[in-house]
C-alpha positions as CSV (number, residue, x, y, z in Angstrom):
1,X,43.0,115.2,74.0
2,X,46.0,115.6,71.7
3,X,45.3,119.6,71.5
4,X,45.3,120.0,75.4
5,X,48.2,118.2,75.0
6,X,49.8,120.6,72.0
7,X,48.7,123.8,74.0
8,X,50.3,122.8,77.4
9,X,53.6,121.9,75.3
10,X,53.5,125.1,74.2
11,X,52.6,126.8,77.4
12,X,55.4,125.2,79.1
13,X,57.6,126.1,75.8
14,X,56.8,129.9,76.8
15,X,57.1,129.5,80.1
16,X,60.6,128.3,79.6
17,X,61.4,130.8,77.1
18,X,60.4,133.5,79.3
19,X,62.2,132.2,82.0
20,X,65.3,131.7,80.1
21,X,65.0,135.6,79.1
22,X,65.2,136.2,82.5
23,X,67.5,134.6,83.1
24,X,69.8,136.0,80.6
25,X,69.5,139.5,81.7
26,X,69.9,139.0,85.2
27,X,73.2,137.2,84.8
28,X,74.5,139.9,81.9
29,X,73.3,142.2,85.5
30,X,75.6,140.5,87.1
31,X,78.2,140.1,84.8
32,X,78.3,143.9,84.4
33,X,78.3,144.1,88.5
34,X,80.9,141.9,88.4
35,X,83.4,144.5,86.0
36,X,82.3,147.5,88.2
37,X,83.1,145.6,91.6
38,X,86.5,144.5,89.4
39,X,86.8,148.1,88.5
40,X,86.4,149.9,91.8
41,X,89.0,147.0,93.2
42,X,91.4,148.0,90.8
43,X,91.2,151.3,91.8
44,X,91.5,151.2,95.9
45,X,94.4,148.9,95.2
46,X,95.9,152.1,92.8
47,X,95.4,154.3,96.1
48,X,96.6,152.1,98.4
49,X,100.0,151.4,96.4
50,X,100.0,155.9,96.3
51,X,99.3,155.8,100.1
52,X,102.1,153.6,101.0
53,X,104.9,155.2,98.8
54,X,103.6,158.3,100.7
55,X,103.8,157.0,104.2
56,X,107.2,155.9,103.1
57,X,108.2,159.0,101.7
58,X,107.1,161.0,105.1
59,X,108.9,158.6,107.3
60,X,112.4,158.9,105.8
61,X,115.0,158.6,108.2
62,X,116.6,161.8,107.2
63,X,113.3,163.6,107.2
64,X,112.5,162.6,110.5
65,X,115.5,163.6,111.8
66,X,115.5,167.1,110.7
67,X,111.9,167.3,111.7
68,X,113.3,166.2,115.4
69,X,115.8,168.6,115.3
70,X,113.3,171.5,114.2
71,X,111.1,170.8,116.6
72,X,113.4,169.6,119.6
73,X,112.6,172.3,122.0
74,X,108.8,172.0,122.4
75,X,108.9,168.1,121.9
76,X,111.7,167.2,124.0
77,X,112.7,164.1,121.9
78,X,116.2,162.4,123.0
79,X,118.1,159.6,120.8
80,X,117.2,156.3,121.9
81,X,120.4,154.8,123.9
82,X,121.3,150.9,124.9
83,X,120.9,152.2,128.3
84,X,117.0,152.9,128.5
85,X,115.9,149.6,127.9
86,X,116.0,146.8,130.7
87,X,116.4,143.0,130.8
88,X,113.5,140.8,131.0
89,X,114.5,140.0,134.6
90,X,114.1,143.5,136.0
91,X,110.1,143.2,134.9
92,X,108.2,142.7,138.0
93,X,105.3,140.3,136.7
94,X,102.0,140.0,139.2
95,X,102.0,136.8,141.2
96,X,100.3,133.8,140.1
97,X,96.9,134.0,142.3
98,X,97.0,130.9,144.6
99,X,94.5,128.1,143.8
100,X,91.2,127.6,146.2
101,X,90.1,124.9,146.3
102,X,86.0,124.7,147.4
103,X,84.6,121.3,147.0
104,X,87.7,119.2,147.5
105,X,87.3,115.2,146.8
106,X,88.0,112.5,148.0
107,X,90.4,110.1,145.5
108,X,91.6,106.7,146.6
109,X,93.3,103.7,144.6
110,X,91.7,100.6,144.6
111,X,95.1,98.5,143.8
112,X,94.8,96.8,146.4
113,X,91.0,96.2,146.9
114,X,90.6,94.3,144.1
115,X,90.6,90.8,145.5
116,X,89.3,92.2,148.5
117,X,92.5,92.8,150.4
118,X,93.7,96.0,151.5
């Protein structure tokens, strides 16, 4: 009885043993994931800071300007004036629909009808 004992402790030691190794290599897997994902968001943050100082680079003020001014005669741009925008009261909204109502109820008050008078 003892050795069934002895050979299921040790089954169980080398089940845990193998599990353990397993174990150890899936989460050094993961770990090493873990750098590349790290890694690779490292670097679209590196491009994304580029692409901004880009965008801000094309949309200079003076550079748009002169681009305006090159190109004035097929794109007809003007200078936004004061005058070309309007007040919030000149905006014509739509009218609030009007409300149907198709099962109306009835709704009294009882105030009175509690001791039985009306």
């Amino acid at each position: 009885m003892k050795g069934i004992a002895y050979v299921l402790a040790a089954l169980v030691v080398f089940g845990l043993a193998f599990w353990a190794y397993r174990e150890n290599y899936a989460t050094q897997q993961v770990l090493k994931d873990t750098r590349t994902l790290q890694r690779d968001i490292g670097d679209a943050r590196m491009k994304i800071g580029i692409l901004k100082a880009e965008w801000a680079y094309l949309n200079r003020p003076e550079r748009l300007i002169e681009l305006t001014e090159i190109n004035f005669g097929r794109l007809g741009l003007l200078p936004l004036r004061p005058d070309q925008f309007g007040r919030i009261d000149e905006v014509s909204f739509p009218p609030k629909p009007d409300l149907q109502v198709t099962n109306p109820v009835d709704v009294s008050t009882m105030a009175g009808d509690e001791e039985g008078n009306p």
